[in-house]
N, C-alpha and C positions, 0 to 999 in steps of 0.2 A: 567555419571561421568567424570569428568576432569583428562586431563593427569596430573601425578607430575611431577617435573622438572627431579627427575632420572629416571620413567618412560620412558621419553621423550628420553634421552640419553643412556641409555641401547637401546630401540629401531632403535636409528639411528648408536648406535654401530654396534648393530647387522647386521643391513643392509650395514655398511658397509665392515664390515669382511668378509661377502658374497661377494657383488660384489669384492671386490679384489682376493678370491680367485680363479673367475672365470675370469679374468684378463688375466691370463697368454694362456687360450684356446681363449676368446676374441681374444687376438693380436696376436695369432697365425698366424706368416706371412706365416709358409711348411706346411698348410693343406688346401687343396680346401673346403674350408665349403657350400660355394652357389655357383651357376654357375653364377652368377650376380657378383660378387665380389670375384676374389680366394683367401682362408686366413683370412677372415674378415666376421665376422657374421653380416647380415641385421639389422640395427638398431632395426625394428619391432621386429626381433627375438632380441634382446639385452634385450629391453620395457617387451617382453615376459617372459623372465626367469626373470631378476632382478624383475619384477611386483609379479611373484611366490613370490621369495624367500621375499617382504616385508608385501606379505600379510600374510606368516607364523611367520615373527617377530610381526605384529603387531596382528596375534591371541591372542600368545605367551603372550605379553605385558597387555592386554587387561584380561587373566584370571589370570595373577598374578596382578593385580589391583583388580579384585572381592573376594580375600582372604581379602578384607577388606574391612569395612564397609562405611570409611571416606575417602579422603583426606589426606594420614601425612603428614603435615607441617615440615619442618626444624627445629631443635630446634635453637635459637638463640645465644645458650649460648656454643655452640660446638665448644670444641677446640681439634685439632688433637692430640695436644702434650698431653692433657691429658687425652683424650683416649691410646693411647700408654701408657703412666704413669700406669695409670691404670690397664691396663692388663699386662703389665709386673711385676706388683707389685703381680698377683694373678697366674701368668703364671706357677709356680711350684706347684700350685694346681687344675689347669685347667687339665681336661679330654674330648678328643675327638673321637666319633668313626667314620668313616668313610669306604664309600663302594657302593655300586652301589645298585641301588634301586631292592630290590629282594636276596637281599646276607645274610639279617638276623640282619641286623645296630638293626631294632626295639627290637628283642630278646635280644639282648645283652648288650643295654640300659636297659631294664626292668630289666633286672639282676643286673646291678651296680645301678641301680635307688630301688633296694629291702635293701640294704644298707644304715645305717641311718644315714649316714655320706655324704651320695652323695645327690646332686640334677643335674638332669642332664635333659635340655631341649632336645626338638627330632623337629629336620628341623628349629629350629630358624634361621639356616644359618645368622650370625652374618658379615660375607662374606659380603652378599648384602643389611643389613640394612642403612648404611649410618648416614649422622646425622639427623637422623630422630625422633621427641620425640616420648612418647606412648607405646613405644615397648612394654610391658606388655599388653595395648590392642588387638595391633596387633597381635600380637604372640596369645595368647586367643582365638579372633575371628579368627583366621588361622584354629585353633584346632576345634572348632564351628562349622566353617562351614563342615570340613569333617565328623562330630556327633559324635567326639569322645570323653568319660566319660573324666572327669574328674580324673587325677591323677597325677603324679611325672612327667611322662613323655609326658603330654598334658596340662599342667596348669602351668603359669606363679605368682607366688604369690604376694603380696602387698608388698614386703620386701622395697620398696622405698618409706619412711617417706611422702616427698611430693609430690605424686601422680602421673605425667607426670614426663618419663627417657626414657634416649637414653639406647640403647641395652648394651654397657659397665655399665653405672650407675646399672641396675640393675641386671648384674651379677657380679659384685663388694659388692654388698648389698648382694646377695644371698652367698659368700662367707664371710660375715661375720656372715652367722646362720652355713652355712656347713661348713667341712674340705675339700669337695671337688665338684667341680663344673664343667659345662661344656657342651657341645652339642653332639650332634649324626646327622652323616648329610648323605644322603641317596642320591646318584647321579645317573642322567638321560643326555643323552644330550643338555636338555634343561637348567641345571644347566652348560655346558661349554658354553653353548652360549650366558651365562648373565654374566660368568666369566671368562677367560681365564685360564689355567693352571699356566701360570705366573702367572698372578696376585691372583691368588687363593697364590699361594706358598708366593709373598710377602707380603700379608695381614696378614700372620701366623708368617711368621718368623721377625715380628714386633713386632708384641703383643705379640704372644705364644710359641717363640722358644723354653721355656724351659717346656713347656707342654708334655703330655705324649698322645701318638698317639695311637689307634689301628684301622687296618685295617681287613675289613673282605673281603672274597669273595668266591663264592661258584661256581660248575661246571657252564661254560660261557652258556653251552645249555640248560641249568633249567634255568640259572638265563633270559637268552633272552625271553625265550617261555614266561614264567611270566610276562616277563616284558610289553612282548605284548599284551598278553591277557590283564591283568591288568587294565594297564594304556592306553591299543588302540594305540601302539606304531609302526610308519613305520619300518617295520624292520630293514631297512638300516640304520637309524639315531639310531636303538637301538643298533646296532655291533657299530658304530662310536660313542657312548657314553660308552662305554664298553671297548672299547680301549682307551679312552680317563684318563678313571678311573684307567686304567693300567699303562698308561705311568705316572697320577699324580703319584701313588702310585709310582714308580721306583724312582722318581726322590724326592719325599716326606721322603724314609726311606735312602737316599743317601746322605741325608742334617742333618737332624733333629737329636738330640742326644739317644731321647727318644720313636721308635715306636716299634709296636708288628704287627706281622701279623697271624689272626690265617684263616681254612678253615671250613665254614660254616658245611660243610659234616661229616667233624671232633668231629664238638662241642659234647660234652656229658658232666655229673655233675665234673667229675674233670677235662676236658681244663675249666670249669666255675672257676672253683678253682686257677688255675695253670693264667688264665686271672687276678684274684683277687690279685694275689701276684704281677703282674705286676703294679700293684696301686697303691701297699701295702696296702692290704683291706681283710677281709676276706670274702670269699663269697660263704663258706661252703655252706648254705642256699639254693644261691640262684637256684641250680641246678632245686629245686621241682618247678622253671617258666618253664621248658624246657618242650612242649606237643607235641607229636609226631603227635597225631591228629590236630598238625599244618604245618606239615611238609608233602609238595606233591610232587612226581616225576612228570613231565611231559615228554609224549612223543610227538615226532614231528608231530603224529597225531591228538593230542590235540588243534594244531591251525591252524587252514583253511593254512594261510603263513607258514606254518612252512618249506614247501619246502626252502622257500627264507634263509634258514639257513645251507641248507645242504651241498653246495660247499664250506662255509666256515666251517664246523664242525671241519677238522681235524686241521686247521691251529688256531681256535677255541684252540681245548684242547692241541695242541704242547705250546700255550702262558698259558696254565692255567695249566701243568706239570712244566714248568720254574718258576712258582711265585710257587709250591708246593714244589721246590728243593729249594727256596731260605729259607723254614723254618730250613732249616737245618746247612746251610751255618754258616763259623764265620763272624759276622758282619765289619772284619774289611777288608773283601774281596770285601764290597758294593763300595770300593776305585778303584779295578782295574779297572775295565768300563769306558772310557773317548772317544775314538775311536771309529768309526766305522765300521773300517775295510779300509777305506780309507784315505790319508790325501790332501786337496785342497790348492794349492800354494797362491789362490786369494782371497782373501774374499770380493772382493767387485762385483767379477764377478760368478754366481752363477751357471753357466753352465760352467765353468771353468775347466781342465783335472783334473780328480784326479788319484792318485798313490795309489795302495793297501800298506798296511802295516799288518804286523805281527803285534795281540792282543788275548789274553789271554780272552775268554768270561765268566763270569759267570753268573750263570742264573738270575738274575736280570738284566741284560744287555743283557741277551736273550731275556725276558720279553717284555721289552723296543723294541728292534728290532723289534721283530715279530708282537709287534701292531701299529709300525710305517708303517712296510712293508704292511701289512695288511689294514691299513686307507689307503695307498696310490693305492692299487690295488682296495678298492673300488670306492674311485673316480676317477680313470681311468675308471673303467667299469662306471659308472654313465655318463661320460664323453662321452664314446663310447656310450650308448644311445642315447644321446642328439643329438650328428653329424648324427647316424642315422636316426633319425627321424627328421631331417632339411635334409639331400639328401631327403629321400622320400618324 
């Protein structure tokens, strides 16, 4: 199967995000790396890691090409401004859930998707379609290949008169059978490495600003273990997409007019309810999807790795008690957080003095901290690996 053209550039994105953030230990001039060159890692070892890191973009690349059976072609006819057009015209009826893969996105879709007023796809990821026609195909055989039945939240309908549509077209058409439409989108690290956070944020706040947001998320050590088991997920890269989901979510309900955030742990028949007002929907109903015999604890014995989680656990649940105090909070306190706790005189020099400053934290801006602190201490130790095992 041949590459597509955004195939092709999503892949060399990706590879290049890597090697720059390995950049700054690269040029590292104050650390003896090799005896052969102090400060400067051996080209070989350069070949070495960058060769890693592109044969994991181009797995990467390679099985989200086989959720499809063809080739997409371009559509011809695609024009930006009327996709934007578009989705802004439907943005006040658009619904989206969001959450990290293992949080419960699918449950909570089926619930709004029980609703005869809702249609709501699950993983169309609208995000990374592009102008690409077919999407009803696509999105179908996505569904297909993972065997799953056909219904509301696996099945893309014919609602586009003439046949082949870009992904707006025919959720624009689907909002003219529904009163309400929308995606559920279920994140992994491998969803920030086709995306960036940025640009995740400005793709929404284009189209969907005035759309209605819910986020889910359920204890960080259930949601990891699953996610590894599951999906066969490095651990490392499973905490560093977890945190990632985090920091979206901070900066997601700090912007947007319209999000909810609820906790997986939580859910019962009336947060399903108390969810459906946030729609304005009833969803009395829909509590009798909720099966407990779907719902499993894991322990850290349950997966051979599960050590590799236990140095971060408490640092873990200090960031998943902060997003639990932010249900409580008045929204209009998502303002105070701007600061770090420091302020830098230079901005164009990035190791630059900085000066503490007096800031007021709320837990949303703890959130945020604690999984920036938290990515960065993993790739430190990641980092510390690597210089070990080039001295040895």
């Amino acid at each position: 199967m041949s590459t597509t053209p955004i195939m092709q550039k999503i892949a060399t994105i990706g590879r290049l995000v890597r090697h720059l953030s390995l950049l700054p230990i690269i040029h590292d001039q104050t650390r003896p790396l090799t005896p052969e060159s102090p400060g400067i890692i051996s080209p070989d070892v350069i070949a070495q890691i960058t060769g890693a890191l592109s044969d994991k973009i181009e797995t990467m690349t390679a099985k989200l090409e086989g959720m499809s059976a063809h080739e997409a072609e371009p559509s011809p006819g695609h024009s930006l401004s009327d996709e934007i057009a578009a989705c802004r015209q439907i943005a006040e009826r658009c619904i989206f859930i969001l959450g990290h893969a293992r949080s419960g996105t699918t449950i909570l879709a089926e619930c709004l998707n029980a609703h005869p007023d809702v249609y709501m796809t699950t993983e169309a990821n609208f995000y990374l379609r592009g102008p690409q026609a077919d999407f009803r195909e696509q999105y179908n055989l996505q569904h297909a290949h993972a065997d799953n039945q056909i219904s509301k939240s696996s099945y893309a309908p014919a609602f586009v008169p003439h046949g082949s549509s870009l992904w707006w077209e025919w959720l624009e058409s689907a909002a003219s059978h529904y009163s309400i439409v929308g995606d559920k989108m279920a994140f992994s690290d491998v969803h920030f490495d086709l995306c960036s956070e940025a640009d995740f944020l400005s793709f929404f706040e284009a189209r969907f600003y005035q759309a209605r947001y819910l986020f889910t998320f359920r204890d960080p050590v259930q949601t990891l273990i699953s996610t590894i088991k599951l999906l066969d997920k490095d651990p490392i890269r499973a905490i560093h997409g977890w945190l990632s989901m985090v920091k979206l979510w901070a900066d997601f309900i700090r912007i947007f007019p319209h999000t909810k955030t609820v906790i997986l742990d939580n859910i019962g028949a009336q947060e399903i309810v108390e969810i459906g007002h946030f729609f304005n929907l009833d969803t009395s109903m829909s509590g009798a999807l909720l099966d407990p015999r779907e719902q499993r604890s894991h322990a850290p014995g349950d997966l051979e790795k599960g050590h590799v989680l236990e140095p971060c656990r408490d640092r873990l649940q200090s960031i998943f008690e902060a997003i639990k105090a932010t249900l409580t909070m008045n929204p209009v306190l998502f303002q105070a957080d701007q600061k770090m706790g420091h302020v830098r005189l230079t901005d164009d020099q990035p190791n630059a003095k900085r000066f503490p400053i007096a800031v007021v934290e709320t837990p949303v801006g703890k959130a945020w901290r604690l999984a920036d602190e938290l990515e960065k201490s993993l790739r430190d130790a990641q980092m510390t690996v690597i210089r070990a095992k080039m001295r040895g």
